[in-house]
TORPA-673460 format. One line per 2 residues: their letters; for each residue x, y, z of N, C-alpha, C. Coordinates in steps of 0.1 Angstrom, whole numbers, always signed. Example, Ala and Ser with C-alpha at 12.3 -4.5 7.8 and 13.67 -1.06 7.14 Angstrom:
<rs>
AS = +132,-57,+78,+123,-45,+78,+132,-33,+78; +128,-22,+71,+137,-11,+71,+129,+0,+79
</rs>
This chain:
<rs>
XX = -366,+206,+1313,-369,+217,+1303,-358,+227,+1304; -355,+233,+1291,-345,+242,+1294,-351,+254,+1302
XX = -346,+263,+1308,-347,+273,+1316,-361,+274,+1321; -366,+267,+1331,-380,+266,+1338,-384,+277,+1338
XX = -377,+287,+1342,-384,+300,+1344,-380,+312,+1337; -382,+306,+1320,-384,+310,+1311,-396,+309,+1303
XX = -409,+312,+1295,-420,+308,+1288,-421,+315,+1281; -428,+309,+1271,-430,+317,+1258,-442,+323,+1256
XX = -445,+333,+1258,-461,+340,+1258,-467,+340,+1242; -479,+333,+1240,-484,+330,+1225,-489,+344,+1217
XX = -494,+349,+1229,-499,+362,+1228,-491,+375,+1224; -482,+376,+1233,-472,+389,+1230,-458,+382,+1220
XX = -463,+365,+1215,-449,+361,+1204,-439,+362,+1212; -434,+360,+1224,-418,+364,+1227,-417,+357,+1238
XX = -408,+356,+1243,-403,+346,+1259,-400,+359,+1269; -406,+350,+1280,-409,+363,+1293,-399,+354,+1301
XX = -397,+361,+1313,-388,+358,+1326,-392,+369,+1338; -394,+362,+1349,-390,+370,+1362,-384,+378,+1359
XX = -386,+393,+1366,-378,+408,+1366,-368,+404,+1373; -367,+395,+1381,-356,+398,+1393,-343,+387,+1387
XX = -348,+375,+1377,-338,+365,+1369,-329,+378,+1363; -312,+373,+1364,-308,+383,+1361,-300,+380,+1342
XX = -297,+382,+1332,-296,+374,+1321,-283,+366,+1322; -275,+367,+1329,-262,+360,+1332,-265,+345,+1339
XX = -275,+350,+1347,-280,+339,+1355,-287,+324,+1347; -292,+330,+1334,-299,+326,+1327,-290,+321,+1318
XX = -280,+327,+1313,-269,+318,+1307,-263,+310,+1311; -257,+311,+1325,-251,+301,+1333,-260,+288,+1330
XX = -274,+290,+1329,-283,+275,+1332,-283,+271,+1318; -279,+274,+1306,-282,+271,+1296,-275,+263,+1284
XX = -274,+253,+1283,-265,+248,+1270,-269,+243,+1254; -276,+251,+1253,-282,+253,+1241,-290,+269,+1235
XX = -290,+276,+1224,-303,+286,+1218,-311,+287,+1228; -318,+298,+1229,-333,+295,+1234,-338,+300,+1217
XX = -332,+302,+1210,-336,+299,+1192,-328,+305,+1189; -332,+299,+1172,-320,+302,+1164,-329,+303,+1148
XX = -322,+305,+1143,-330,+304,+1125,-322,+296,+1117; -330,+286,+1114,-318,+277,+1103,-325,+281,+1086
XX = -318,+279,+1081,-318,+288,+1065,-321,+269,+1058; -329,+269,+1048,-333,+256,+1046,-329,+261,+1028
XX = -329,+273,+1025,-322,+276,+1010,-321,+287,+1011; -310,+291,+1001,-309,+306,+998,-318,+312,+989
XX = -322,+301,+982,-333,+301,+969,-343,+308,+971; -348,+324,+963,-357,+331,+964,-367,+333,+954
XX = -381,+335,+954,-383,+336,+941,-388,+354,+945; -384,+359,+953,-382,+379,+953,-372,+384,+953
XX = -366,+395,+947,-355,+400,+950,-356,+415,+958; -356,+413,+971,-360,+421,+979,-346,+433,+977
XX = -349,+442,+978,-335,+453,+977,-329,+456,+992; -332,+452,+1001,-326,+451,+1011,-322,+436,+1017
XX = -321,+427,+1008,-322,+411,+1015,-306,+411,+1018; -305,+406,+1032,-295,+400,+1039,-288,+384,+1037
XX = -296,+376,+1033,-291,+365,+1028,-299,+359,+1013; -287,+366,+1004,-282,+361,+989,-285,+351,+987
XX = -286,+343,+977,-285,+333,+975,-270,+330,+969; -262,+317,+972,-251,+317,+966,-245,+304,+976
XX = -254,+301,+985,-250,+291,+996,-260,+274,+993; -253,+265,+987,-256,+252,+983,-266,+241,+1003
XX = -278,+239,+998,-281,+231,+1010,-275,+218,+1008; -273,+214,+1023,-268,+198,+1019,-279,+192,+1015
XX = -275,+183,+1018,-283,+167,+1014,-299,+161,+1025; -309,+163,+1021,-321,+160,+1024,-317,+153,+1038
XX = -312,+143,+1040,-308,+135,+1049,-301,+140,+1061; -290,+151,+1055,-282,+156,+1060,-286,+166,+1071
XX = -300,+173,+1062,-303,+182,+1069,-315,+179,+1079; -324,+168,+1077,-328,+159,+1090,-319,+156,+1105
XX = -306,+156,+1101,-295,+151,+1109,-296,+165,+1120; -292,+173,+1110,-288,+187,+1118,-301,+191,+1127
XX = -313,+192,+1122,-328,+190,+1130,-326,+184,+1141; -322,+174,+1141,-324,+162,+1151,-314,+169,+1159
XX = -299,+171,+1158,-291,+177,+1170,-299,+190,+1177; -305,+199,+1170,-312,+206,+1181,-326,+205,+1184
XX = -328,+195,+1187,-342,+186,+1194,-338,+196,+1209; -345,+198,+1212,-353,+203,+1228,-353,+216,+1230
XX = -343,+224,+1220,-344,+239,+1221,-358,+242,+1219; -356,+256,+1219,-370,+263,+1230,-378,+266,+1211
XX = -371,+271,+1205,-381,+277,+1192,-369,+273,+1182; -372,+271,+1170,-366,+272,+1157,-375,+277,+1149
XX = -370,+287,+1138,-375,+293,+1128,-374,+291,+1118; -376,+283,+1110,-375,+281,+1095,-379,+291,+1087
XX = -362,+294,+1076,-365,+311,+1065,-356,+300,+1057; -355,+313,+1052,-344,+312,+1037,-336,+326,+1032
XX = -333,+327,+1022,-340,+328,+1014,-355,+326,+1013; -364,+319,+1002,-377,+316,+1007,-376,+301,+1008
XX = -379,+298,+1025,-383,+284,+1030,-388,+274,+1020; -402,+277,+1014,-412,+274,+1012,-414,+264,+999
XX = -397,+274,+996,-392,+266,+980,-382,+262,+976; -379,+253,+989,-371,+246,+994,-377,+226,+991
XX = -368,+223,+980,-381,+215,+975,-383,+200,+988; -377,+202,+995,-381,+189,+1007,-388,+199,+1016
XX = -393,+211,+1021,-399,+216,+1025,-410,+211,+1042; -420,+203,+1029,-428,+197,+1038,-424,+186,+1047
XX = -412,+172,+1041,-408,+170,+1046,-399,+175,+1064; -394,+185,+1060,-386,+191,+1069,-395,+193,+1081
XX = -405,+202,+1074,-416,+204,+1085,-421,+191,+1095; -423,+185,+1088,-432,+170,+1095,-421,+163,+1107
XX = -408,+167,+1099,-398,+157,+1110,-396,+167,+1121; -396,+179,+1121,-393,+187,+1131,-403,+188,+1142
XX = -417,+180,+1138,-427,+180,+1147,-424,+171,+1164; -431,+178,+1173,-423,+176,+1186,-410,+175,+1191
XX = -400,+180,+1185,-388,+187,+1185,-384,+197,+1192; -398,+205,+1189,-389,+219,+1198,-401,+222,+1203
XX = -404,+236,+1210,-413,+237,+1221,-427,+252,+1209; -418,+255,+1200,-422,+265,+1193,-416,+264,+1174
XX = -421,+256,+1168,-419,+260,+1153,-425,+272,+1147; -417,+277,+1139,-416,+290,+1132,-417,+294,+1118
XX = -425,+299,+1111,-422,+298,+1096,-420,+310,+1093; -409,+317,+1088,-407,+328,+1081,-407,+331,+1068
XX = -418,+333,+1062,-417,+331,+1047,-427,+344,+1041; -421,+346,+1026,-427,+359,+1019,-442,+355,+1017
XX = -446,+347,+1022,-461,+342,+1020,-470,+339,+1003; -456,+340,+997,-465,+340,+985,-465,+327,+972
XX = -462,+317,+983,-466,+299,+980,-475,+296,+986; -483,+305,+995,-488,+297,+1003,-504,+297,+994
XX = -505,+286,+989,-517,+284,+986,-531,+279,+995; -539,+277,+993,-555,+272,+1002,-545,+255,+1009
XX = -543,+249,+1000,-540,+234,+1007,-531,+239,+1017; -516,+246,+1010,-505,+246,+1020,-509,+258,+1031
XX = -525,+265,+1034,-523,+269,+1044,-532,+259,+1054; -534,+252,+1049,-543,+244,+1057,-536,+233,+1066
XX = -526,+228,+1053,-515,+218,+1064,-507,+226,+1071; -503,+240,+1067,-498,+249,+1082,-501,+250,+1095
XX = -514,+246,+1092,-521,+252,+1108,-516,+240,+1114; -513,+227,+1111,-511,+219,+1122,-496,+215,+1123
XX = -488,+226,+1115,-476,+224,+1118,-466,+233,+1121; -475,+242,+1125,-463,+258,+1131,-472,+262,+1139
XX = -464,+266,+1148,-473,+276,+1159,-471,+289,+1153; -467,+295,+1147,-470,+311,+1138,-465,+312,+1131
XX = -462,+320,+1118,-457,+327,+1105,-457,+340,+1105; -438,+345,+1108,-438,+353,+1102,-438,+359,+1084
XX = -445,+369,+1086,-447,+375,+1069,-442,+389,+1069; -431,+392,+1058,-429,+409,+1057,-436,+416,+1046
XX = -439,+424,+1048,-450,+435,+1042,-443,+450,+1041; -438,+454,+1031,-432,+466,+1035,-436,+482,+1034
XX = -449,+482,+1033,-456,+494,+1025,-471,+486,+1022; -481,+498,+1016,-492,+495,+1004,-486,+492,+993
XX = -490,+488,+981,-490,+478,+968,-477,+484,+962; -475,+504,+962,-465,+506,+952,-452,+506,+959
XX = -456,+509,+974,-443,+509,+980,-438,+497,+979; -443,+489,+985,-439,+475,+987,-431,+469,+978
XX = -440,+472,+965,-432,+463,+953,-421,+467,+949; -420,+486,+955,-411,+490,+946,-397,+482,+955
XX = -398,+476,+965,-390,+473,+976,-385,+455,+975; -399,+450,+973,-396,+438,+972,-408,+428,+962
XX = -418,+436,+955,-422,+428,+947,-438,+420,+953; -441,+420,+941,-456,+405,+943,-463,+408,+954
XX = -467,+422,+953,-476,+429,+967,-483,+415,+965; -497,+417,+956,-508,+406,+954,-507,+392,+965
XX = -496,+391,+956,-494,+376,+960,-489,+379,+979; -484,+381,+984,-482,+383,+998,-499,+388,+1002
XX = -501,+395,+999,-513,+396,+1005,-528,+384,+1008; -526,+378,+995,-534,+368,+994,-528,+355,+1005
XX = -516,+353,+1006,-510,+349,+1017,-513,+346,+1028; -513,+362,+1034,-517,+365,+1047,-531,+364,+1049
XX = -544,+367,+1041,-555,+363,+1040,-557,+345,+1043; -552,+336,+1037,-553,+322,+1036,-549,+317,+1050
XX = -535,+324,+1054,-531,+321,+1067,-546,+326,+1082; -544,+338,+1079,-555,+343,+1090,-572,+332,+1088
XX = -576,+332,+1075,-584,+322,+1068,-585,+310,+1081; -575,+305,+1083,-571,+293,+1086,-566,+293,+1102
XX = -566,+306,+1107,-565,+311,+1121,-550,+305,+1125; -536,+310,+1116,-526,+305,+1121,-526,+319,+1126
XX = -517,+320,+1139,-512,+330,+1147,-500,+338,+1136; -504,+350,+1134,-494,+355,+1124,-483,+370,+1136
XX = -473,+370,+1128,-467,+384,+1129,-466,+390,+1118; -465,+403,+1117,-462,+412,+1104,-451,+418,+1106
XX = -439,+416,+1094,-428,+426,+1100,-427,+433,+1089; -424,+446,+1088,-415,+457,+1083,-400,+459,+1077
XX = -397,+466,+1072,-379,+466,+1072,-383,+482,+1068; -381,+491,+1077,-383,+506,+1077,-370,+511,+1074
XX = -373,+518,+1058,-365,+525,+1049,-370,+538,+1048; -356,+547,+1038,-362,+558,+1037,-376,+560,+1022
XX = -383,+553,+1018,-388,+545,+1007,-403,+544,+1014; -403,+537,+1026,-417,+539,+1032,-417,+543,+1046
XX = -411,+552,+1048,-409,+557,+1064,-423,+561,+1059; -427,+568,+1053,-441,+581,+1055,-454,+567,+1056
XX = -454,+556,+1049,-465,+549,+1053,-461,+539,+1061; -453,+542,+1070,-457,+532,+1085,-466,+523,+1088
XX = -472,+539,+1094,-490,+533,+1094,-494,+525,+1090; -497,+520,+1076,-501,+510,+1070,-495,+493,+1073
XX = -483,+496,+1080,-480,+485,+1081,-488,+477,+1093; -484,+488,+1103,-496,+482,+1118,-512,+483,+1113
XX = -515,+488,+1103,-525,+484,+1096,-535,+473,+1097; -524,+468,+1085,-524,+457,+1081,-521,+446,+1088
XX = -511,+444,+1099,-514,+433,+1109,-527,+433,+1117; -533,+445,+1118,-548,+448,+1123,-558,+443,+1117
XX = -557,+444,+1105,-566,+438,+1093,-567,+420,+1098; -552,+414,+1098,-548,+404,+1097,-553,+393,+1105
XX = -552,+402,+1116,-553,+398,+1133,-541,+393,+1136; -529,+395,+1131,-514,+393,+1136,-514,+397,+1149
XX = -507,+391,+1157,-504,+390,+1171,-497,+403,+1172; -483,+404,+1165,-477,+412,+1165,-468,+417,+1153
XX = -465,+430,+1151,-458,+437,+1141,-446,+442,+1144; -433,+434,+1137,-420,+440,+1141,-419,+452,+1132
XX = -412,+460,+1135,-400,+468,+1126,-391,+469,+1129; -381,+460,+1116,-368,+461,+1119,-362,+477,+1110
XX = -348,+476,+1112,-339,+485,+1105,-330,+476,+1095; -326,+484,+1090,-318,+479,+1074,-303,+476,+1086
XX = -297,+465,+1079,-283,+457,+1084,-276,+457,+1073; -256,+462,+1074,-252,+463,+1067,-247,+451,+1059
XX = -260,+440,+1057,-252,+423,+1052,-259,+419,+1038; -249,+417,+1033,-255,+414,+1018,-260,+426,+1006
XX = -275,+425,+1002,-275,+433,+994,-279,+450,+1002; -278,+450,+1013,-283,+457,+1024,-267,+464,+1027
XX = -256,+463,+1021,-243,+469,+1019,-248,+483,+1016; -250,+486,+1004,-254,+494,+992,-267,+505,+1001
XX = -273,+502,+1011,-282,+512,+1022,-278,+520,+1032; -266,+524,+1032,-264,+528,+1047,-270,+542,+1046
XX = -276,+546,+1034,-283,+558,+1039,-295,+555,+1051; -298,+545,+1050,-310,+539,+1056,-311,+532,+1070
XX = -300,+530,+1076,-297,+529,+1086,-303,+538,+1097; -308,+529,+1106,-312,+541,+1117,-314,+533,+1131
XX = -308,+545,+1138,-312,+543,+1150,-313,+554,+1159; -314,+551,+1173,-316,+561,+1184,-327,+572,+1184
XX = -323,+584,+1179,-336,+591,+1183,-345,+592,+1173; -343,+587,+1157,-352,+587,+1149,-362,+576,+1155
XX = -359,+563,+1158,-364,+554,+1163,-377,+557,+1177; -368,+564,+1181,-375,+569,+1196,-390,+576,+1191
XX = -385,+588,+1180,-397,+597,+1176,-411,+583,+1168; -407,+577,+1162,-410,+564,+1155,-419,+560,+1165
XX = -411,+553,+1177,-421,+549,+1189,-433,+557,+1191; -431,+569,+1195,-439,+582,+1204,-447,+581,+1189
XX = -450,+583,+1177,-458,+583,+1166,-467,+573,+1165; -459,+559,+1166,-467,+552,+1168,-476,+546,+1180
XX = -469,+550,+1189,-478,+551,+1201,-490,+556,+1203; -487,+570,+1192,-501,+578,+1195,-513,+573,+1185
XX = -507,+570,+1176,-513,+562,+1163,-519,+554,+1166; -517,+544,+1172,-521,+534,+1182,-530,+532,+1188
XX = -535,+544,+1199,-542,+547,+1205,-554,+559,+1200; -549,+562,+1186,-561,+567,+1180,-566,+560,+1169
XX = -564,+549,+1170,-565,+538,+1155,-574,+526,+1168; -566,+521,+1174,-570,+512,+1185,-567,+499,+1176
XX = -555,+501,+1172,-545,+486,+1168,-544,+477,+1180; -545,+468,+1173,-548,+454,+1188,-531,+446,+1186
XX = -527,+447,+1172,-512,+439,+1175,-504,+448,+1183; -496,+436,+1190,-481,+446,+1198,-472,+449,+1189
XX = -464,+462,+1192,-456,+468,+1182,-443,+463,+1184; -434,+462,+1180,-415,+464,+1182,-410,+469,+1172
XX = -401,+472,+1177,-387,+481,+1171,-375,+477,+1173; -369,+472,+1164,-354,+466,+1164,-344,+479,+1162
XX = -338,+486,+1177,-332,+496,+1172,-316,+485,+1175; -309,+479,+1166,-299,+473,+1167,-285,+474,+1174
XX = -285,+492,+1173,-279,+496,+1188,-276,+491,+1198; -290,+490,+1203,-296,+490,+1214,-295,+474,+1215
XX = -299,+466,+1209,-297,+453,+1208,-283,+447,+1216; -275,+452,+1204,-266,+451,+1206,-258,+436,+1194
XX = -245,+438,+1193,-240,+424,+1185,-243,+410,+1180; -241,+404,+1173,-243,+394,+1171,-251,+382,+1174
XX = -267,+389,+1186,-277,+383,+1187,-285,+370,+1187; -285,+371,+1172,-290,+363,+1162,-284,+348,+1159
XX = -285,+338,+1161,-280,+330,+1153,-284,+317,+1138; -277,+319,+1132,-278,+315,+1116,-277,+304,+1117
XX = -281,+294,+1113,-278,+281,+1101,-280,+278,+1092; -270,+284,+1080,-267,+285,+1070,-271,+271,+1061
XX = -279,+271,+1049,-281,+258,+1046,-271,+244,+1043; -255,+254,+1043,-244,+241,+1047,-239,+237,+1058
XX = -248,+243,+1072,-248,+240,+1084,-234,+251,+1090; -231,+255,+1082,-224,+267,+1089,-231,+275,+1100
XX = -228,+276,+1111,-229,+288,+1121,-225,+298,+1126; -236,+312,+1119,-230,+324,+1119,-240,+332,+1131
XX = -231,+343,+1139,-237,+350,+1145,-242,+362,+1134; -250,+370,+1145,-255,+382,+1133,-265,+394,+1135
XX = -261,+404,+1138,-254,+413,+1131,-243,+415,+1138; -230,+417,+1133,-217,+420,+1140,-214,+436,+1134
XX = -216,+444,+1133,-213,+451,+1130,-194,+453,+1122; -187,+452,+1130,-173,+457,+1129,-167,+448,+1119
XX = -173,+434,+1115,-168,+423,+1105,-177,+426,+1090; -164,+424,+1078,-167,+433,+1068,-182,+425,+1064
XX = -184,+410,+1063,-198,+405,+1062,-209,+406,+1070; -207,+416,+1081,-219,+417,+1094,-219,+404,+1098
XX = -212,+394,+1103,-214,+380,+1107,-200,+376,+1114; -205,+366,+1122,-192,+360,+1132,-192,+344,+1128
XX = -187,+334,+1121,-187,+322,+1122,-183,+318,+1131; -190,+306,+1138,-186,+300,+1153,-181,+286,+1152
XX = -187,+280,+1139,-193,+268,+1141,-197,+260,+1129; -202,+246,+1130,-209,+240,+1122,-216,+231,+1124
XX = -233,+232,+1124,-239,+219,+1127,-239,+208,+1125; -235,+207,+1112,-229,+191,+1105,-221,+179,+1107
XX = -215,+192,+1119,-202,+182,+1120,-200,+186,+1142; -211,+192,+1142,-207,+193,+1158,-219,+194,+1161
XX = -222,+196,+1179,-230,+196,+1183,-242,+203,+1184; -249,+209,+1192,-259,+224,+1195,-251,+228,+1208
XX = -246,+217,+1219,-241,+225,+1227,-226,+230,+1224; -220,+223,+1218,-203,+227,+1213,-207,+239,+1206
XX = -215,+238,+1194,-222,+256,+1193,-221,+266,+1201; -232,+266,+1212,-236,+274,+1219,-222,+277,+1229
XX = -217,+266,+1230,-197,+272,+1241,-193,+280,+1233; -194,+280,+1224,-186,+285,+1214,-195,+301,+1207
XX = -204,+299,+1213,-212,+313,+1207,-207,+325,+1212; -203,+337,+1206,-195,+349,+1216,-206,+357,+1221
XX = -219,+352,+1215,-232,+371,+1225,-243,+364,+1229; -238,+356,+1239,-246,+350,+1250,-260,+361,+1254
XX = -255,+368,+1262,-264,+377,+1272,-269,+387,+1257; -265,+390,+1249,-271,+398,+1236,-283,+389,+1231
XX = -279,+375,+1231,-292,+366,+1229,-303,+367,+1233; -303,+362,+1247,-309,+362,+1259,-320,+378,+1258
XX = -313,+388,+1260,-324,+399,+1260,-328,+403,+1248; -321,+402,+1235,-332,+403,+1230,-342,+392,+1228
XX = -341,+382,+1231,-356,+378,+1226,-363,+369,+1238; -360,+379,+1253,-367,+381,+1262,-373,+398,+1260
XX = -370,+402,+1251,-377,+419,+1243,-367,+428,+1255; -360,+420,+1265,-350,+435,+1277,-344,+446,+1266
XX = -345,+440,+1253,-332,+457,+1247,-342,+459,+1234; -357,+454,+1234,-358,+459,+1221,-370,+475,+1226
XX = -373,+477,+1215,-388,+489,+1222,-396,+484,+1216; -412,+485,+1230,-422,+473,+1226,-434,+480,+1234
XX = -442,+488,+1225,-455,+492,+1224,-464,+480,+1227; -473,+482,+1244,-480,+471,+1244,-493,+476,+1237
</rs>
């Protein structure tokens, strides 16, 4: 198994490690992700005002992209997004082949395909769904659209007792209803509620008023901390202060198997190309990936802020 004395806690959503494992240490042992996000289309049916990945990028070929699946067989998590995943018309297939593959499937999706059947065959084929929610009905839409329909979503999912997360994208637009978002993963019984920050990639160019980090973020915490504890919200909270993160983290698989790191800040597309799955390996990738230890902590949560 990759990194024995690494595990993925179902409960807190996130992979833990010994305090004393140091993250170098943990790279050295590693020749593959401990996850990654592969993009299955750019094809959306929302046009969110902060979306990071456009559409404009062609998926290969059905077959093609079974191939690329199969090279990263034994990594620890993979997250299927998009654009929106869901309408990705081989979809289901993708799902079914990816089963016992990896240790943790992922579905990132606006939740608003997800009908009574398709949440029912969910439950037996992802360990959780992320869903973003960005506000109540007018915030939200004004942001990204089809409150209704996302909500009904997340109802069918919880319905159906898939392990959910709720995430955010905290703008200046719904900074004042927060609240509602840890809400609403409360309502949900989401495990956990991210909030990220706005990245300068794609249509998210056009935001840098909205950028934030450090001590707005901090005050954010301390608010919601207290909120928290006078609400008696049961999901765990996080905060992507990207800063703090630090570079290029994240890794992409672009629906033409391209491999992009991400966020890079100082590159004019916020992204680092490394690579391509199509035509190379998971570990030739991963040699080849420049923010090793950026990986590693964040999504062991060492650099993110995380209200238990």
């Amino acid at each position: 198994m990759l990194l024995p004395t690494v595990q993925f806690d179902d409960e807190a959503q996130c992979f833990t490690s010994t305090d004393n494992v140091k993250t170098e240490q943990l790279v050295a042992a590693m020749d593959r992700p401990l996850s990654l996000t592969f993009q299955l289309t750019r094809n959306c049916n929302f046009r969110c005002v902060y979306c990071s990945e456009p559409p404009g990028i062609r998926t290969r070929a059905p077959d093609e992209v079974l191939a690329m699946i199969d090279k990263l067989a034994g990594m620890r998590r993979i997250i299927f997004s998009g654009g929106e995943p869901m309408a990705y018309k081989h979809f289901w297939r993708v799902l079914e082949h990816a089963q016992g593959k990896f240790e943790r499937i992922v579905l990132s999706t606006n939740a608003s395909l997800i009908t009574r059947d398709a949440a029912a065959r969910l439950r037996d084929l992802v360990h959780y769904v992320d869903v973003t929610v960005d506000g109540p009905r007018r915030q939200h839409n004004a942001i990204r659209g089809q409150y209704d329909k996302v909500i009904r979503g997340l109802r069918r999912l919880a319905e159906e007792e898939i392990p959910l997360s709720v995430i955010c994208v905290y703008m200046g637009r719904n900074k004042h209803v927060i609240n509602y978002i840890a809400q609403t993963g409360d309502i949900f019984g989401a495990k956990k509620v991210k909030i990220l920050t706005t990245i300068p990639k794609g249509l998210s160019k056009n935001l840098f008023e909205d950028f934030t980090t450090g001590e707005e973020l901090d005050r954010l915490y301390e608010h919601l901390q207290a909120e928290r504890e006078r609400n008696g919200w049961k999901p765990r909270i996080t905060i992507a202060d990207w800063m703090r993160i630090g570079a290029g983290h994240a890794i992409l698989i672009e629906p033409d198997g391209r491999a992009v790191a991400s966020p890079v800040w100082q590159e004019p597309d916020c992204i680092v190309p490394f690579g391509n799955l199509h035509t190379q390996t998971v570990q030739q990738l991963w040699d080849a990936f420049p923010y090793k230890t950026h990986h590693l902590d964040k999504y062991l949560e060492r650099t993110m802020i995380v209200l238990e």
